[in-house]
N, C-alpha and C positions, 0 to 999 in steps of 0.2 A: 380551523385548527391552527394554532399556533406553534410554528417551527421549534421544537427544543433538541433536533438530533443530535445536535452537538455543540460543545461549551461555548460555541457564539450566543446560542439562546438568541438568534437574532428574532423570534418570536412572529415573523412573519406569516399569513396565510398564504401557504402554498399551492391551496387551490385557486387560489386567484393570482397570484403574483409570484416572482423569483424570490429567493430568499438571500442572504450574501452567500450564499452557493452559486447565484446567478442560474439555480435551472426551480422548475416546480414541477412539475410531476414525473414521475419514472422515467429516467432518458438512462439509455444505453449508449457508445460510439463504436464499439466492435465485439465483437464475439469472435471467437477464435483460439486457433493452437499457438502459442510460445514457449518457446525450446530455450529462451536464455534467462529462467528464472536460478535459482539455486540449483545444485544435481540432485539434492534429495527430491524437489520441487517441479522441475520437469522431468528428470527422468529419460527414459529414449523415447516416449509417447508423446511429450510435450505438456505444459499447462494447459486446461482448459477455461481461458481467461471470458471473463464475461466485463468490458471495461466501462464504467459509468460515468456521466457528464457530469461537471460542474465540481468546484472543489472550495472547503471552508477556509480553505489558505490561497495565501496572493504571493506565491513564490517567484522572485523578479526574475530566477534563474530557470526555471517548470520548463521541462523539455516534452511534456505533452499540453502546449500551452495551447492544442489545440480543440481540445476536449474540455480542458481544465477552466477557461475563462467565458468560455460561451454557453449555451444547452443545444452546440451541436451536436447531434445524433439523433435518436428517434425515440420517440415516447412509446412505452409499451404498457400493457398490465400485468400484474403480479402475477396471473394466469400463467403469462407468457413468458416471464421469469422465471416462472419454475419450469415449465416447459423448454427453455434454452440451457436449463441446467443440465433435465435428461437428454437435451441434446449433446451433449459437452463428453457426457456419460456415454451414448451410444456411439460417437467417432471416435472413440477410445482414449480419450485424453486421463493421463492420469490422476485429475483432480479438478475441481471445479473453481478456481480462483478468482474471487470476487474483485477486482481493482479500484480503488478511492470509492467503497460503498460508504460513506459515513454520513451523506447525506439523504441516503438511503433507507437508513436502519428499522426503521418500522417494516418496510414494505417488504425488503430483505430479510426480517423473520417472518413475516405470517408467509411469505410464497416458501420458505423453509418448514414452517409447517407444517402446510401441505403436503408439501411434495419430500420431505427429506425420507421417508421411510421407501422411496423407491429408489434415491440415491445410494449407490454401493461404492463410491469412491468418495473420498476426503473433500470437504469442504474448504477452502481457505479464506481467510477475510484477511484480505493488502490494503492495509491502510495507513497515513500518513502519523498515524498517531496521536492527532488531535481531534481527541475520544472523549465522551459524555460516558463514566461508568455506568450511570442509570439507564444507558443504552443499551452498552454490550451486554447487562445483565437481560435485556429481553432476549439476546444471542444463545444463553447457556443452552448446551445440549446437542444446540445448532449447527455450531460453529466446530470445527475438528481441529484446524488449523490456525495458529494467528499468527500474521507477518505484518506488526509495526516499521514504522521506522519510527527511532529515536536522533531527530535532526539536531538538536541544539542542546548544548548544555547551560547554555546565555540565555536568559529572556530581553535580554535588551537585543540578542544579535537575532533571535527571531523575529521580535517587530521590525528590525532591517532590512530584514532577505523575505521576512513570509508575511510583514504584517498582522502577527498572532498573539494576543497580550497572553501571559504565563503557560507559554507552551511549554518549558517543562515540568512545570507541574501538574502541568494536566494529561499530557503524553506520558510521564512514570507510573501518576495513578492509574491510568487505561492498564498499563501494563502490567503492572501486579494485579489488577483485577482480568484480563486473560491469561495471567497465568494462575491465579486461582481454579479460573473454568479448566486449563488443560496444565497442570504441573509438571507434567514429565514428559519428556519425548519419547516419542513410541516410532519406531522403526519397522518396516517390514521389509527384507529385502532392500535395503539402502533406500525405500522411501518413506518420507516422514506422515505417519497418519493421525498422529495425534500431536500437540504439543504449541511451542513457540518460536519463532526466532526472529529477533527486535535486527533492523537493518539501519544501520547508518552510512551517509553518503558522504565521502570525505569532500571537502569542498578546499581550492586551490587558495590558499591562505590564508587558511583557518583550521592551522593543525593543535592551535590549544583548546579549540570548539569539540574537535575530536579525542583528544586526550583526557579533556573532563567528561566527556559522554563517557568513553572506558571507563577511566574511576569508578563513574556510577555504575555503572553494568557491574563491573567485578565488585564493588561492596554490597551491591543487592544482591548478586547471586556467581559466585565464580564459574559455577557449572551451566551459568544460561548460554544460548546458541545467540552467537551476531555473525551477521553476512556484514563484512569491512567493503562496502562498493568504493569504485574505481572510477565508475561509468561517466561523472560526470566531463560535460561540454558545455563552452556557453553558446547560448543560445542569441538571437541577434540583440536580445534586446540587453544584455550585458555584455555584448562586445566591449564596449568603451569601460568598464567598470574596474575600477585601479587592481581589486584583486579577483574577482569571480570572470574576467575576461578572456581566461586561458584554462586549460586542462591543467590539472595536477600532473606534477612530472613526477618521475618514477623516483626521485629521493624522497621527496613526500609521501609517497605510497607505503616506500619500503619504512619509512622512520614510524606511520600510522601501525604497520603492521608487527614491526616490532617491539612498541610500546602496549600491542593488545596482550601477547606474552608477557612484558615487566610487570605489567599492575595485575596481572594474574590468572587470567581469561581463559578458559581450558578449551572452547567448544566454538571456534569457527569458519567459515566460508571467508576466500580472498578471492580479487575479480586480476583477470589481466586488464593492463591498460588498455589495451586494443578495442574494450567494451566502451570507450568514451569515443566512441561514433552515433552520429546520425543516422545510419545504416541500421541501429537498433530501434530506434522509433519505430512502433507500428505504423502500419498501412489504415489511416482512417477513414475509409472507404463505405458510402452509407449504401452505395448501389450494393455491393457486397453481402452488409448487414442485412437490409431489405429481403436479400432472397433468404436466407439464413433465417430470419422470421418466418416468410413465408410456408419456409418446413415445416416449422412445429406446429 
């Protein structure tokens, strides 16, 4: 089988080798509740995040660059993927949150398949946004939930920072094709069960990266949902880097936040600064995971 899950098309056989995802078969690195997703998102229950290995982007800045560059964690099967979903489901997590699944996608619809008609809470699929439309369309039905992020309005500043040739035109198309599958946001009780909302990470100088990403947001749609994150920290390995070596300070927050209103944005989530901690990383614990399999 030849790798096409996502617009690398890096065409590799993945049952034999890594693909530029750097994993090959189903890898997991945590399963678990998280409380500091969006509020509609977690909720007081928590995310019931299912996090998977290996990512089609080389982000120099990746604060789970520990998952993200290697296939550490544990391989499972599709079985056991949809099994760790009704797990997710019976500890009461408000939703099933799938994390960087995109080089997943096959495997993460048939275990949806399967198993979605015993799921009774929201599906979500977190992804970076560098999406294969021909993909998400095997998601239709599947998916409840979609939470891109849209990083760059540059394509030259994405080969920079992620190494990704046309990432924005490949992350917008994604996007108008999840929001074809889910157009409206649907609310129950202030949580989201249906719908989108496309997340951009401000990054510490690169407020005109951010200010053309809005543009586009509000001429494609003024009433879509963006979560404006705050979160980011660098990580060691741009310490030294002239501008992604420091947190964004709170003039930059507040001038990102107030430009999402100028250019006309009706609909979103702001983070406090205080979420640009290390403290937020999960805990990538495979003794953990282990027993956690072992359940289902």
């Amino acid at each position: 089988m030849q790798c096409t899950f996502c617009p690398r098309n890096c065409k590799v056989n993945r049952t034999e080798q890594a693909g530029f995802c750097r994993v090959k078969g189903l890898t997991i690195a945590r399963v678990g509740i998280h409380e500091w997703e969006e509020p509609c998102i977690s909720g007081t229950r928590g995310s019931g995040t299912i996090f998977f290995s290996g990512c089609n982007l080389r982000c120099i800045f990746c604060q789970n660059d520990t998952i993200s560059r290697s296939a550490y964690g544990c391989e499972i099967s599709v079985d056991t993927l949809g099994k760790l979903m009704l797990y997710q489901q019976s500890v009461g997590a408000e939703n099933i949150n799938l994390v960087s699944p995109t080089q997943f996608t096959g495997q993460i619809a048939e275990a949806l398949a399967k198993y979605k008609p015993q799921i009774k809470i929201p599906v979500v699929y977190n992804s970076n946004g560098y999406e294969s439309v021909e993909q998400l369309r095997r998601l239709e039905g599947l998916v409840d939930v979609y939470l891109p992020d849209l990083k760059y309005a540059d394509n030259s500043l994405a080969v920079e920072y992620s190494s990704v040739p046309n990432y924005f035109d490949m992350a917008t198309a994604a996007i108008a094709e999840m929001k074809r599958q889910r157009p409206k946001n649907v609310f129950v009780n202030g949580m989201l069960r249906r719908g989108v909302i496309v997340r951009h990470l401000v990054l510490p100088g690169n407020l005109d990266n951010s200010k053309r990403v809005l543009d586009y947001l509000a001429s494609y749609d003024r009433n879509i949902y963006v979560s404006l994150m705050a979160q980011y920290f660098p990580t060691a390995d741009v310490k030294s880097h002239p501008l992604l070596g420091r947190t964004i300070t709170q003039d930059e927050y507040d001038e990102i936040s107030a430009y999402f209103k100028q250019c006309g944005l009706h609909n979103g989530y702001f983070q406090e600064l205080s979420s640009n901690s290390e403290e937020y990383v999960p805990d990538w614990s495979l003794e953990r995971l282990d027993e956690i399999i072992k359940k289902v």
